[in-house]
C-alpha positions in Angstrom: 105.4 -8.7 48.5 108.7 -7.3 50.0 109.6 -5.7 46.6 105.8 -3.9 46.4 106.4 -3.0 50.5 110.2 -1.3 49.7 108.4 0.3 46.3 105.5 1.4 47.9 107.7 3.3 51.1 109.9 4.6 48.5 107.5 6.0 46.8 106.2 7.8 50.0 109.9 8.5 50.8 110.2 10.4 47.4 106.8 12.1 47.3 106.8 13.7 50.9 110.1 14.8 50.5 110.2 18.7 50.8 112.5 18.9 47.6 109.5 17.6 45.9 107.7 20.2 46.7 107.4 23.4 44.0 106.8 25.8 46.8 108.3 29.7 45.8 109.5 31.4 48.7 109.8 34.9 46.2 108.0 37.9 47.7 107.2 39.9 50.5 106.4 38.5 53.6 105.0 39.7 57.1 104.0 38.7 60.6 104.1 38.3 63.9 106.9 36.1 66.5 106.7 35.0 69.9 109.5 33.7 71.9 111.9 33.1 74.8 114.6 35.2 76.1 118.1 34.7 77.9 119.5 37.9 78.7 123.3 38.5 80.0 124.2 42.0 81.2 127.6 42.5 82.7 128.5 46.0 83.4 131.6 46.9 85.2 132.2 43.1 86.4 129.2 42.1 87.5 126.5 40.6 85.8 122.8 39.2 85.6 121.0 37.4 84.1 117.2 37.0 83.4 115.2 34.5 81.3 111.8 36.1 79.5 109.6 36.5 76.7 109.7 38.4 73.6 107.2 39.4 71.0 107.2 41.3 67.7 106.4 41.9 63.9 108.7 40.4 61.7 108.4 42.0 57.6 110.3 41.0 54.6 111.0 39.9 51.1 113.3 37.1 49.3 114.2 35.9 46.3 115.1 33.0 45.1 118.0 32.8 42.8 118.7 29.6 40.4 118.8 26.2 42.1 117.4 26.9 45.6 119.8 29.8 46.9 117.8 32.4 48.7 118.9 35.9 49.0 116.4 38.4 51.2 116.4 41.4 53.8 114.2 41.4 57.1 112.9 43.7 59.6 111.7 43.4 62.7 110.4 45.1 65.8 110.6 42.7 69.4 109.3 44.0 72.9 111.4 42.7 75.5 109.2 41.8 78.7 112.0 41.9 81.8 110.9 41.9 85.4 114.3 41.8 87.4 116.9 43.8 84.7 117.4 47.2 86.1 115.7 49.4 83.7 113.1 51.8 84.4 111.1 51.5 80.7 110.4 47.9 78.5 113.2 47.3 75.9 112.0 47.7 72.6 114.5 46.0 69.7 114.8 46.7 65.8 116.4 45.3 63.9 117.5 45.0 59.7 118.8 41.6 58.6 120.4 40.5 55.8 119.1 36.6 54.4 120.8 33.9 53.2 118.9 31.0 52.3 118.5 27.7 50.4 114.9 26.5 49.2 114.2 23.5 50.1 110.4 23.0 48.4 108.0 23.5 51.1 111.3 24.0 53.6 113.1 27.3 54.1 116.5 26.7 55.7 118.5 30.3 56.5 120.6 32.2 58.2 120.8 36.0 59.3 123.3 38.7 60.0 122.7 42.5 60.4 122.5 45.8 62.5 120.5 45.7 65.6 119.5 49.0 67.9 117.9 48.7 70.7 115.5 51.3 73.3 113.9 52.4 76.3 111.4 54.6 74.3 113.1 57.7 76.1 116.1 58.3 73.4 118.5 55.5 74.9 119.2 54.1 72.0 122.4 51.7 71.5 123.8 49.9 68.3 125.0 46.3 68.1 124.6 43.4 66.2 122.1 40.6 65.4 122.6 36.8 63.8 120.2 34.1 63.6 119.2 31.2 62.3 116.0 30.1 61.4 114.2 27.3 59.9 110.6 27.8 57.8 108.0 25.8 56.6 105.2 26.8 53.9 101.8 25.5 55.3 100.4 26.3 52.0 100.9 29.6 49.3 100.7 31.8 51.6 100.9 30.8 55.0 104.4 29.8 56.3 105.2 28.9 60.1 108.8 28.6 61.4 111.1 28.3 64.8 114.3 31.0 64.6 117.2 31.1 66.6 118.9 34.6 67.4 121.2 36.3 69.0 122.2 40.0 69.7 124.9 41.6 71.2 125.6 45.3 72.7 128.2 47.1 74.2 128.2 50.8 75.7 129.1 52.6 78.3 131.0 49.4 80.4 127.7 47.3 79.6 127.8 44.8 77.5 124.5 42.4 76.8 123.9 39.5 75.2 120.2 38.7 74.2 119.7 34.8 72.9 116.3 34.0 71.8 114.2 31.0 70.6 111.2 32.1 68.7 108.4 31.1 66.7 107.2 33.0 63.6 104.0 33.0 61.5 103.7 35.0 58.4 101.4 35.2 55.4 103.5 36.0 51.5 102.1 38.0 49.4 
């Protein structure tokens, strides 16, 4: 009985495992991402700080090379909802990413690196970068839901700003 118990749970083990799976993470991708912001903006000594949500459209394509490696590029487009950072317009961020990835089945784990810019809407526009990580998980061929972690940084003009945030994503692969 304690043989057909171990069997039997290894058997589960080894069937839910997400390298079991024969998902393909190939293809374009889009969709949406909501999140949570910590924002830390020192200019000229003396900073603030303010914690607040985020949402955008996130767009994209990978491709999986050999055993498992992912190689991809993102964009995406967050609105940055602040209520005591001194700035007279919403903060609008873009941003282009480059992917690295490994395929786990039904599990995408990656990380991010690329150029970020971000706006008032007016013009005021300032460069910096953007890194993340993020991990994905493919509901079913076309569906995929995921959590990402990622963090941009600017500096201009004595500001510099930090921007962490801790999102969710949904997107549908086509």
């Amino acid at each position: 009985m304690k043989n057909l118990t171990r069997s039997g749970l290894l058997l589960m083990l080894v069937t839910a495992s997400p390298i079991a799976s024969a998902e393909d993470w190939s293809g374009f991708y889009a969709g949406a991402q909501i999140g949570k912001i910590d924002t830390e903006m020192t200019y000229f000594g003396r900073t603030m700080t303010e914690d607040s949500g985020t949402y955008g459209l996130i767009a994209g394509y990978n491709h999986v090379f050999g055993p498992g490696v992912l190689l991809g590029a993102e964009l995406n487009i967050d609105k940055l909802n602040y209520s005591e950072m001194p700035f007279e317009h919403d903060l609008m961020a873009r941003r282009v990413k480059a992917k690295l990835g490994y395929d786990l089945g039904s599990v995408l784990v990656y990380g991010t690196y690329g150029y970020s810019e971000i706006g008032d809407g007016t013009g005021n526009n300032e460069d910096g970068t953007a890194v993340s990580l993020g991990l994905d998980y493919s509901v079913n061929d076309s569906l995929t839901v995921g959590a990402e972690w990622l963090r941009d940084s600017y500096e201009f003009k004595g500001l510099d700003m930090e921007i962490s945030a801790l999102r969710v994503r949904v997107a549908f692969q086509f």
